[in-house]
KOLNU-222095 format. One record per atom (N, C-alpha, C, CB): residue in one letter; x, y, z. Coordinates in steps of 0.02 Angstrom, whole numbers, plus 50000, padded with zeros to 5 digits. Each point is the difference from the previous one (the first is absolute). Glycine has a CB too. Example, Ala and Ser with C-alpha at 12.3 -4.5 7.8 and 13.67 -1.06 7.14 Angstrom:
BEGIN
a506604971650390/a499555005950000/a500455006050000/a499054994150062/s500775011249902/s500425005950003/s499615005550037/s500594996849892/
END
This chain:
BEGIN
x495374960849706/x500655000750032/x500074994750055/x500035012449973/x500574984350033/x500064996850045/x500075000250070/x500184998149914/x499814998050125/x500065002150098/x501005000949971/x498664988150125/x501665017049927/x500535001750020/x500404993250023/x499505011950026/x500904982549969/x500414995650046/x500605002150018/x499514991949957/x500675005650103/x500685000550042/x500474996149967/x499495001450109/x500914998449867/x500604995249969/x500555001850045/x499684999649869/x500644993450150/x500605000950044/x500504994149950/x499325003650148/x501245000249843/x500474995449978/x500624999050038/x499555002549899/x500464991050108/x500324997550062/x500704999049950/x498904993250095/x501735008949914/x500615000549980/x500464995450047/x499735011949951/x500364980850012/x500404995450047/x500664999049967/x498974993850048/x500745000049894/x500754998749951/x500355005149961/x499544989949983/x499955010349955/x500155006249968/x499885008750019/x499814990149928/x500425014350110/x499965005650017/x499805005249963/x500644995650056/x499815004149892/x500055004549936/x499574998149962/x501045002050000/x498804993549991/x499294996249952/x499395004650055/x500514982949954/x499335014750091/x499565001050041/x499835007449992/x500364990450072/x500075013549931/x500165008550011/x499625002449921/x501495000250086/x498874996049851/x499685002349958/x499304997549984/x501055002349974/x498694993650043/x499334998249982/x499505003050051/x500434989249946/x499895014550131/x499575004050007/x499765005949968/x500334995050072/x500255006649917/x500325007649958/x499165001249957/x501804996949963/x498384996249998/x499404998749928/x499105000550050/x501074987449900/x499175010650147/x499144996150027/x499685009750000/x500304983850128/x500245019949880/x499805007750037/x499745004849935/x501084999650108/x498914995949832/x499715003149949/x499034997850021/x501394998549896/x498544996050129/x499174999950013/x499955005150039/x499684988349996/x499455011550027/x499955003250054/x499774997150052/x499965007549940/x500534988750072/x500054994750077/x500645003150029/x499524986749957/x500165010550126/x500675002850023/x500464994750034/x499435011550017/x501314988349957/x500584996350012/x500445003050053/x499934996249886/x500144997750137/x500525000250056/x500344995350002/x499465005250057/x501254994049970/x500504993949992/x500275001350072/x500354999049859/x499714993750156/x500344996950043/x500704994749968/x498735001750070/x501935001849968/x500534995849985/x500284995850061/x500255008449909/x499774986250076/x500174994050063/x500855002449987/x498884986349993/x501185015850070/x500755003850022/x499955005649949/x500864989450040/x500025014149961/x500065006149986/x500215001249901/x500395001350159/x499495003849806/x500214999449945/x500635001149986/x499065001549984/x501064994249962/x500834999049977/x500215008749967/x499884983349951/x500575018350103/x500315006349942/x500324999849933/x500195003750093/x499314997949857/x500285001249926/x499555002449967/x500694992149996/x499705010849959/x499675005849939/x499284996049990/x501275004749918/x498424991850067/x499424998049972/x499475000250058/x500624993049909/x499685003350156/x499525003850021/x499785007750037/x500084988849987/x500415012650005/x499975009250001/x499815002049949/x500825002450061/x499014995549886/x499755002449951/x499034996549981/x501595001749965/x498214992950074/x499404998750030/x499885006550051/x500144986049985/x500315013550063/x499675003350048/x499805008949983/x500694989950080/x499755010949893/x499725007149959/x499305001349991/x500934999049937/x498894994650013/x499415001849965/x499304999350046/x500674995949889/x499614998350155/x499454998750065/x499945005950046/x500304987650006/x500265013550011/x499955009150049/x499525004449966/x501335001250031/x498734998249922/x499665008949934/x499224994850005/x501365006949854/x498514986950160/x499364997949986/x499694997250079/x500364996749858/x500025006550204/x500064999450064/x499654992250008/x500005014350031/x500414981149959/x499684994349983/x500524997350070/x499544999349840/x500084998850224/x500234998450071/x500314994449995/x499195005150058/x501494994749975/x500654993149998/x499934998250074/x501085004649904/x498894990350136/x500304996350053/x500654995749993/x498885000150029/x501425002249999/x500654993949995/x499884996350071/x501085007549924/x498864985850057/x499594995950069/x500764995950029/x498414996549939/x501645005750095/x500594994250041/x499914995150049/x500565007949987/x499724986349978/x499914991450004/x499925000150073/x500814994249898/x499665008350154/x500525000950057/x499275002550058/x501535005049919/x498175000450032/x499395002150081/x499474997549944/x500385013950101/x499024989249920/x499294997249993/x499625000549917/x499925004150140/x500804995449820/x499764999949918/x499204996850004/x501404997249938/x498514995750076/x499614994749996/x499325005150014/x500904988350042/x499185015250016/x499235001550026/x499995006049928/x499914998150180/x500175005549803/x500335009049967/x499534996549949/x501595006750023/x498974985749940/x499624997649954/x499264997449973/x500984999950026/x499054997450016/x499254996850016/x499525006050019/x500494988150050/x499685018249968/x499275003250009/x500035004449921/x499895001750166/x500735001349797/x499965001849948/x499664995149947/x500905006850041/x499174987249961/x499484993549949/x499205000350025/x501114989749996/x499015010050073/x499235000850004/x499615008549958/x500244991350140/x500265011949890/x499675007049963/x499975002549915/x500455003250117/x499934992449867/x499984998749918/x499524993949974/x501275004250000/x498574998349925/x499384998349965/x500554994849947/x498915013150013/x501794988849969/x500274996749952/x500765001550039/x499045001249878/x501234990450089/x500785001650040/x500314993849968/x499725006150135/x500804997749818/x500524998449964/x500724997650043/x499365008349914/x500694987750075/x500894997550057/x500274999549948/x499904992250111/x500745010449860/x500604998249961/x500695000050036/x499355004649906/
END
């Protein structure tokens, strides 16, 4: 069996991309977390990500550009083993 890794998926361009490929990562047994650079766009798809991430308590930051995103960011990368940006 393998060691456990931290996966953080960092949600920049694509949001909704990002949201679902965590969705998928929460079928291993690693544990995912996402960070979105600013806030998420209201619409059905991704309320319909976020569903499935809630029921798989899979932890969201929404990091804002404006206060101390930069530092938030940088200690969540250090604390992750793997980290996806889309």
């Amino acid at each position: 069996m393998a060691d456990q890794k931290n996966i953080l998926m960092l949600a920049l361009d694509k949001k909704v991309e990002a949201l679902r490929m965590a969705s998928g990562l929460t079928l291993l047994d690693d544990v995912v977390s996402i960070a979105t650079w600013g806030k998420l766009p209201e619409e059905k798809e991704v309320a319909e990500q976020m569903e499935a991430l809630e029921f798989a308590e899979v932890p969201l930051v929404e990091l804002d550009p404006a206060k101390d995103a930069l530092a938030v960011l940088a200690q969540q990368i250090i604390n992750s083993d793997v980290v996806y940006c889309v």
